[in-house]
C-alpha angles and dihedrals in degrees: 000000000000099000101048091064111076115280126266100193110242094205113148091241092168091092094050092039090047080053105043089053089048092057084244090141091104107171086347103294138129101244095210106051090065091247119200108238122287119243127256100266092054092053106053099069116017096121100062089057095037087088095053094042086050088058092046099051088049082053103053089038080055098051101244108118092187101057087043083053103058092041102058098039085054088056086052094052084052101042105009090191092043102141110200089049084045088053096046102049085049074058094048093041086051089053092042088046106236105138115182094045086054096048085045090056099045093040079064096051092043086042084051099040116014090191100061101119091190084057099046091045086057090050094058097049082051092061096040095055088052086051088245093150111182098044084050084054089044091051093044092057096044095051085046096051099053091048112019099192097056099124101201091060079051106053090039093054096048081052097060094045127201125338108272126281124211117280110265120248117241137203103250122265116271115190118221107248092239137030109295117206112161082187133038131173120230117185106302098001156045131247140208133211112241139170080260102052135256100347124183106268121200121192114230102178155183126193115222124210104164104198103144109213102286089026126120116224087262097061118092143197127264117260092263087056099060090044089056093051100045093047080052102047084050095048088054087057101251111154095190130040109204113204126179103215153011108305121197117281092260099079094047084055091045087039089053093049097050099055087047094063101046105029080165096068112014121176099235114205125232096206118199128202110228131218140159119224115290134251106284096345096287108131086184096069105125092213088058102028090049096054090045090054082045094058089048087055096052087043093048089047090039090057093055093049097252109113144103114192130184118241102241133168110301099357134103112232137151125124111307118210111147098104102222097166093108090070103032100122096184155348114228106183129208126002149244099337112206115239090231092058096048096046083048093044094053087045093056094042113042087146087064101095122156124315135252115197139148091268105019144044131191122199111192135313120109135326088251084062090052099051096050073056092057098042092045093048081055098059091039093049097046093044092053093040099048099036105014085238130116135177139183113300129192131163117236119257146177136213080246083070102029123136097237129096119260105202099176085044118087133180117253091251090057092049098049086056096049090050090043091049088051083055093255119154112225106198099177132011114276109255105246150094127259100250095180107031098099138358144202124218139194097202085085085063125101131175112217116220090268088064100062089154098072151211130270139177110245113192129180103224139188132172105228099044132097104034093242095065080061101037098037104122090203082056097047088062106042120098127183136215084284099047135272117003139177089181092055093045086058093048098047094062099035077058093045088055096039089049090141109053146030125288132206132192095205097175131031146122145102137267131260085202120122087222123075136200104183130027122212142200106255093036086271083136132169092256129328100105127121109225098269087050094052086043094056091040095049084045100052087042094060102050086049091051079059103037091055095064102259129143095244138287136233107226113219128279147355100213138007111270122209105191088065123104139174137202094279101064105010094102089052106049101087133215091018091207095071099047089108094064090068140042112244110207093194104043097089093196084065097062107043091114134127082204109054112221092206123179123260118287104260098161098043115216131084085221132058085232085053092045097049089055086056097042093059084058079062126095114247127233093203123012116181147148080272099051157271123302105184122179130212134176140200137162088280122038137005099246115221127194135176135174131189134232106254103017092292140104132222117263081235133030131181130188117189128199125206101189108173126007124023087214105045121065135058111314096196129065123263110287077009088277107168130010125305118293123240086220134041114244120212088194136023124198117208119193124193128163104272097023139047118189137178112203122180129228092247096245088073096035100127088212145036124206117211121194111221108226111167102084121075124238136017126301122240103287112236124248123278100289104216111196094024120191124247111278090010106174129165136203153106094320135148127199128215137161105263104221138214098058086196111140109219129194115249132148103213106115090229113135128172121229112241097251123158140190103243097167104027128208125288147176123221118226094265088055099271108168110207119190122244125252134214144151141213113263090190099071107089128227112244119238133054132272135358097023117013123066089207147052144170132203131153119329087334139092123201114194130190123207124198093224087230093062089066088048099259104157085188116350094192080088096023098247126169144192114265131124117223128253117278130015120026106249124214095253121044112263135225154175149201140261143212093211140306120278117223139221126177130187124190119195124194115177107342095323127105129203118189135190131267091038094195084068086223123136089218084065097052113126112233121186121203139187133200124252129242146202101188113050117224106218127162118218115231129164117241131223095262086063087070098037097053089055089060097041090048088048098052103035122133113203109212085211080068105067131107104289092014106231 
């Protein structure tokens, strides 16, 4: 979760920055926020450290702390009481994590001026990192109250919720005379109490992270919210809601009211017990694993309604009394384990063989296998001492971990020898997990007769990740019910190992993002998916998932989250802090939603011929005999529109962007076209009428794609790709980051396409060599919102532009890829802009006319937005939302039928 990982602070430093620029440092204060005057001390020398804290504060907006570092303290040795330098080292201190340096620093501004909002901010943050919770509320509201629209005093506030009430008082707790499971688990499948006794259960879910757009992770819905969503869940048909951790008191009250009121058709609750890695990757650490059966302990007593849990960072807390211990199916403990942790943790622990306790055994396998054992004895074991109840457990797991053979799927070690047999240089470490060096596997697990309740294996699984659920030749060749299918293929044989006990897909689904990060068979890929297409997929998933015998699944996930990210843009969403404030079209982890989170209307109209009417209100950037080019922006996209003279458009229209110099990029059209530009361009659009593409001038192109040439022959070709994306290719590619972005001024003509390697290239374990796939991002899905980037109607063009795909590495602050001059530093560098500045060209017949039409850099036109600190975002349901209700409604277990399995 957000706030376990060391802090990045999230001060809106932009204000201070703007001033500081603007030599509005004067004794030291910040101007605007109305500071008292500065002592003497502070007054007689500001303006001999104002240049170095300028430069400090260019290079923290930048992202290099070192170079933050030595400026500021500069400006201290010039000036030692210089405020602005004193405010921003508490910052650098904040980003470098180093916590009580940063609160001293910002205890002596606010000592010095008890009005500096940025200082007190900081302090706050401070406290709040130390988990001093209520000077971290003093300094919020002070902060607040001298400048009632920060919005960091603000969210912090509303995260620390009210002061706190007095604890409530509770009936005291009365144990049931005998053992008390709502759940139990018999042979494939679950079952529920009823009135009418134990009846088959199948879990039809949805997993629920509630993180609103410019939300963390740890910041949660109101209580309406949560009554909203879980009247809607219920209305889809789902039967279970799956969370992974503690949520605030407020949905389990929601959550208690709404199964009152329908005891027919409850919506029962999968919890999960959250934990980061652990130190070193020793989960027996007793440090570590005391604080994660902690946390079971606060989950277990929140669940019946008898706990009161301290709000900390990054955690949910108040005082829980909504009893909601009658519908809790099931408890699935941890997470995602990474496969490094748990190779490190069996090699650390090889005395660490099975578990013998009062409700579970474990025979063999690793020491890994015996600690889930462990930790799941522990859960179990408090529950039914505390309040004589008990319920299904599992652990989570992954096909990363799973307990099958891989055979196209080698380590990264394997697959480094191979190349180098071949007489490949590797230069770095693939970057990958090892998805088949070790497993974990819930068949070692027994429960003993004091455990009725029963065990179960939970995965989280997709269909496009790992490669071998791609590569797999057995997999290639299963079909289900439905057709071809990898994924059923998978599932088929997970069921046929696990033929003793349920098990549960806890997590799958696919992705309604333009962008994709993995492609698949039978089109089910990561991304890449308008919204019908994700509804069909989800759909035919989950009657696999049961087709295929298992218990049930949870699709994920409820809404689209923001703050998600995934490999393939993970570099270049910075800082990664503020991801959550914009929609990232082409970050799949971010639209996996039945509720779509979409941005603000900024071009009102559900229709092109609506929008139009609401783009000629706009002002033009360019407005000639030839016709209108008009610009818009929201969290999500750069809006394009242009309309031709007459009611018609050009047989060819292009649209350049110079980003960031005048005077770097490619000053000629695409294939020079045209006359030279007054201005370089980092990106051109070209619009025909069947095709729309964005290319990039080399120097800012995020990738390079290199050919491998030095081993004879042809790879494996991959498996017949349905639904493939626009500009798919395969081959024998490598990827890599192609540093400096640095934009450099040229006058060639010659731009890249935006491919990228999506599925890179392997070896299998016998020395299989498969080819890698990709696909073009640049060229831009046809229809309108919410799922094309581009329309046409008639005489106009309206064009869509993820903001990623321009570079923007957060366009709330208008921030853009681009390394400084000089050294490469570790991270990628950026900057900000002021705006983009924009070209177009129009060509009939075999002439070409081109704006600004004077060829002179002052008539450029440049379009702007303004930043924001708060995203505006509108809630929908998707189609998927509807299609899962039927499919939910309609679905046939195969664990159902006569005999069971």
């Amino acid at each position: 979760m957000e706030w376990m990982a060391p802090h990045r602070s999230r001060w809106t430093h932009r204000r201070a920055l703007a001033l500081a620029l603007a030599g509005a440092l004067a004794g030291g204060t910040l101007a605007t926020h109305g500071a008292d005057a500065a002592p003497a001390a502070a007054q007689e020398c500001p303006a001999a450290g104002n240049p170095a804290a300028d430069r400090g504060w260019t290079a923290y907006r930048g992202g290099d702390m070192a170079a933050a570092r030595t400026a500021f303290e500069a400006a201290l040795r010039a000036c030692p009481r210089h405020e602005g330098a004193r405010t921003g080292l508490g910052y650098v201190e904040l980003r470098q994590d180093r916590t009580a340096e940063a609160r001293r620093l910002f205890e002596g501004v606010v000592a010095d001026a008890p009005r500096n909002v940025d200082a007190l901010v900081g302090l706050g943050i401070s406290a709040w990192r130390s988990d001093d919770r209520e000077a971290a509320r003093a300094a919020f509201t002070r902060a607040q109250a001298i400048d009632p629209s920060n919005a960091d005093a603000r969210d912090f506030l509303a995260r620390l919720g009210p002061p706190p009430a007095a604890a409530p008082v509770r009936p005291p707790l009365v144990l049931p005379a005998e053992l008390a499971y709502p759940a139990r688990t018999n042979r494939d499948r679950f079952e529920v109490r009823t009135a009418r006794g134990w009846e088959p259960f199948y879990i039809k879910g949805v997993n629920l992270g509630a993180a609103l757009p410019g939300k963390h992770p740890s910041e949660f819905p109101d209580s309406m919210t949560y009554v909203r969503w879980i009247e809607g869940m219920a209305a889809m048909g789902a039967n279970t809601v799956r969370v992974y951790t503690i949520h605030p008191p407020h949905f389990y009250g929601a959550l208690y009211e709404w199964n009152r009121a329908h005891p027919d058709a409850p919506l029962w609750v999968i919890h999960g017990v959250w934990a980061e890695l652990p130190p070193e990757d020793d989960f027996a650490n007793p440090e570590w694993e005391g604080e994660f059966f902690q946390e079971m302990r606060r989950v277990v007593d929140l669940l019946h309604g008898r706990a009161d849990v301290p709000v900390r960072p990054g955690h949910a807390g108040g005082y829980y009394t909504a009893d909601v211990s009658p519908w809790v199916l099931a408890y699935i403990i941890g997470r995602e384990w990474e496969p490094f942790s748990v190779v490190a943790f069996n090699e650390l622990h090889p005395e660490m063989r099975g578990h013998r306790g009062r409700f579970l055994t474990v025979e063999g396998g690793t020491p890994m296998d015996a600690w889930l054992g462990k930790a799941s004895e522990y859960i179990i074991a408090y529950e039914t001492d505390t309040y004589r109840a008990q319920r299904p457990v599992a652990y989570t797991n992954w096909p990363t971990l799973d307990p099958l053979t891989h055979p196209t799927e080698s380590t990264v070690a394997e697959e480094i020898a191979i190349r180098q047999r071949l007489g490949e240089r590797v230069d770095a470490r693939p970057l990958e997990y090892d998805n088949d060096a070790t497993g974990l596997d819930a068949n070692l697990v027994t429960p003993t007769a004091a455990f009725p309740a029963g065990y179960f294996a939970s995965y989280h699984a997709y269909p496009y990740y790992p490669d071998f659920m791609v590569l797999d030749p057995g997999y290639n060749r299963t079909s289900s019910s439905e057709g071809r299918s990898n994924y059923f293929g998978y599932l088929t044989e997970l069921k046929r190992h696990h033929d003793h006990m349920p098990v549960v897909i806890s997590e799958y689904g696919v992705p309604a993002s333009i962008g994709s990060a993995h492609l698949q068979p039978q089109g089910w890929h990561h991304g890449g998916h308008n919204e019908a297409q994700m509804a069909e997929v989800n759909a035919r998933l989950t009657r696999e998932i049961a087709e295929s015998g298992m218990a049930g699944g949870a699709i994920f996930a409820w809404i689209d989250e923001w703050f998600k990210k995934n490999w393939i843009v993970i570099e270049f969403e910075i800082p990664l802090e503020r991801n959550r404030l914009w929609y990232n079209r082409l970050d799949a982890e971010q639209h996996y939603g039945m509720l779509a989170e979409d941005p603000g209307e900024v071009v009102p109209g559900a229709t092109l011929a609506q929008r139009t009417a609401s783009w000629r209100r706009m002002p033009a950037l360019y407005q000639t005999a030839e016709g209108t080019v008009r610009a818009a922006a929201d969290e999500g996209y750069l809006w394009l529109f242009f309309e031709g003279a007459n009611g018609r458009l050009p047989e060819e229209l292009m649209l350049g962007f110079d980003i960031l110099k005048p005077e770097a990029g490619d000053f000629r059209w695409p294939g020079r076209v045209g006359q030279r530009l007054p201005v370089g361009l980092e990106f051109a659009l070209t619009a025909r009428e069947d095709e729309v593409r964005l290319v990039v001038d080399p120097p800012s192109n995020p990738f390079a794609i290199d050919e491998i040439n030095i081993i004879p022959g042809q790879p494996t070709p991959p498996p017949d790709i349905e639904d493939a994306l626009p500009g798919y290719f395969w081959g024998r590619f490598q990827q890599r980051f192609k540093r400096p972005y640095r934009t450099q001024p040229n006058e060639d003509g010659v731009y890249d396409s935006l491919r990228v390697v999506t599925n890179r290239r392997r070896f299998g374990r016998d020395g299989t060599e498969f080819a890698a796939l990709g696909y073009d991002r640049g060229i831009l899905w046809r229809g309108g919102p919410p799922d094309g980037l581009w329309e046409r109607g008639d005489g106009v063009l309206e064009v869509r532009i993820p903001w990623m795909l321009l570079n923007f590495t957060d366009p709330s602050e208008r921030r853009v890829l681009q390394d400084p001059e000089g050294q490469i530093p570790g991270e990628f560098g950026t900057t900000t802009v002021e705006g983009i500045r924009i070209l177009a060209a129009a060509r009939t017949g075999s002439t070409w006319r081109q704006w600004p039409a004077s060829g002179r850099a002052a008539d450029v036109a440049s379009f702007t937005w303004p930043t924001w600190e708060e995203p505006r975002y509108r809630e929908r349901a998707r189609p998927v939302y509807d299609a899962m209700r039927e499919t939910y409604r309609t679905i046939q277990p195969s664990v159902f039928r006569e005999g069971g399995r």
